[in-house]
PLY file of the C-alpha trace (Angstrom):
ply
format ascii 1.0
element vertex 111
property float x
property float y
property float z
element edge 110
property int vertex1
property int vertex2
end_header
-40.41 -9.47 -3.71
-40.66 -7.88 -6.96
-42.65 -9.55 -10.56
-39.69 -9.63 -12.07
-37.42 -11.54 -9.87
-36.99 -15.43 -11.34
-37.10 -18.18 -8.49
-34.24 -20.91 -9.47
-35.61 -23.66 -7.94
-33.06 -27.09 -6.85
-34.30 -29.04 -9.76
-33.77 -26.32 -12.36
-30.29 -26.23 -10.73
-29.76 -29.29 -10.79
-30.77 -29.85 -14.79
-28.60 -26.81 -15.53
-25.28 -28.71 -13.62
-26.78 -32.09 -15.01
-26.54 -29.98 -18.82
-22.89 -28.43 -17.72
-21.27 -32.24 -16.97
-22.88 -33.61 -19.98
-21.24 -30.63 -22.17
-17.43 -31.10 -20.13
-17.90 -35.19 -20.71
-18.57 -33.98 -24.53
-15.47 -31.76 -24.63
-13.19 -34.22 -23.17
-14.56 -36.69 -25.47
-13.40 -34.37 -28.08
-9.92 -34.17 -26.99
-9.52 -37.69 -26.60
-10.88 -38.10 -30.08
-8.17 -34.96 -31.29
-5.26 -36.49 -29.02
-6.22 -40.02 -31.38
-6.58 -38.50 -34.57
-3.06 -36.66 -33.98
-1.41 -40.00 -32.74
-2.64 -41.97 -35.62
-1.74 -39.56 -37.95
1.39 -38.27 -36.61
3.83 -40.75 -38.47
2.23 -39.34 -41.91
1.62 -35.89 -41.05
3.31 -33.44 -44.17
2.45 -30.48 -42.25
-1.42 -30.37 -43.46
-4.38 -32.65 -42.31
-7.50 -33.27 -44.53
-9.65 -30.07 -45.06
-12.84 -32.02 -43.95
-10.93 -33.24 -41.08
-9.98 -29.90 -40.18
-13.85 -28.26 -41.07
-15.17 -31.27 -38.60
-13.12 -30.16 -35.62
-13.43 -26.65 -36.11
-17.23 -26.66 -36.53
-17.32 -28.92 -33.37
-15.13 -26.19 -31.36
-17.45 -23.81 -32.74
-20.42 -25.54 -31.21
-18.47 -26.34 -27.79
-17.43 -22.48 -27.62
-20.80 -21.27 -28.07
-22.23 -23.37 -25.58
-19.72 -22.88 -22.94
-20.17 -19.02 -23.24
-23.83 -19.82 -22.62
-22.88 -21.35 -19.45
-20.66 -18.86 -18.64
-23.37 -16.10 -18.85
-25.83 -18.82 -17.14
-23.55 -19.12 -14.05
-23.14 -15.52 -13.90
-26.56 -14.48 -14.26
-27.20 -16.82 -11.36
-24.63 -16.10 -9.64
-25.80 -12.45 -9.47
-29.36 -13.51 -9.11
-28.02 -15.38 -5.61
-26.26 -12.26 -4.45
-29.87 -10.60 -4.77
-31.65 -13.29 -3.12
-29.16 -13.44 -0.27
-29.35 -9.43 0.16
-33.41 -9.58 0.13
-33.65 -12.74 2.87
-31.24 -11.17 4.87
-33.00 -8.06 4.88
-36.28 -9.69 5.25
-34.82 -11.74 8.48
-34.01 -8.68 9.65
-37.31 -7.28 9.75
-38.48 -9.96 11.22
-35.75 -10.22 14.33
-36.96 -6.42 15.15
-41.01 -7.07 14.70
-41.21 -9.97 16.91
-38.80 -7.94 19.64
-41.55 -4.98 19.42
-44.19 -7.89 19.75
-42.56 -8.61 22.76
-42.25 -5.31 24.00
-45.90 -5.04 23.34
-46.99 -8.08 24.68
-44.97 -7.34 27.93
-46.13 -3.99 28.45
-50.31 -5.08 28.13
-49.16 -7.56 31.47
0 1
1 2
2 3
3 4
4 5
5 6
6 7
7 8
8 9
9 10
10 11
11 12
12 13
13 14
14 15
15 16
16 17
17 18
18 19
19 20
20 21
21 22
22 23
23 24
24 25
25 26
26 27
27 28
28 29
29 30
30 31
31 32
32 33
33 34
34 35
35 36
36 37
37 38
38 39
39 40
40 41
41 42
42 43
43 44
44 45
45 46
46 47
47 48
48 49
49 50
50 51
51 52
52 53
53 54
54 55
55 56
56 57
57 58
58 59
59 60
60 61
61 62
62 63
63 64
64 65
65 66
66 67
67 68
68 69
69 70
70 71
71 72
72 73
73 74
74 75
75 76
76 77
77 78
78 79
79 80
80 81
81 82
82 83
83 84
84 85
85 86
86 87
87 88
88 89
89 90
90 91
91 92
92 93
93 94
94 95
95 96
96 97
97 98
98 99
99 100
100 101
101 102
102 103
103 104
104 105
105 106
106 107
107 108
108 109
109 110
């Protein structure tokens, strides 16, 4: 294995899925705070809503889009980082299936 090649361990895995349901229970949160807001205001709506209404829930999507792309990238860069983890062990198994055969060999032939 190479210097440069990060080890994801279970727990880091787990805190990064732990971070993602935390962020979807906050976005859902949201909605159901929007779907509320639009109810409640629906009978008075004159086809505007308050500006610092509207600044709130924009800066909030904001925040929620950022992060998600950070996941995104996250679950790609480990996805990739398990395709090259899978190709090495396999690879490594490998080598190992044909060194204990010529160990065999070996140890057959000395008999």
């Amino acid at each position: 294995m190479s210097d440069s090649t990060a080890v994801i361990t279970q727990e880091q895995l787990r805190q990064f899925f732990e971070r993602a349901s935390q962020a979807e229970q906050l976005a859902q949160a949201l909605s159901q705070q929007i779907e509320t807001i639009k109810a409640s205001a629906a009978p008075q709506l004159s086809g505007s809503i308050d500006d610092t209404m509207r600044d709130t829930i924009v800066s909030r999507l904001k925040g929620l889009k950022t992060e998600v792309l950070t996941m995104e990238k996250n679950i790609k860069n480990l996805e990739d980082e398990n395709d090259k983890l899978t190709k090495e062990r396999d690879a490594l198994e490998y080598r190992v299936k044909h060194m204990r055969e010529a160990l065999k060999q070996y140890s057959d032939n000395k008999k």
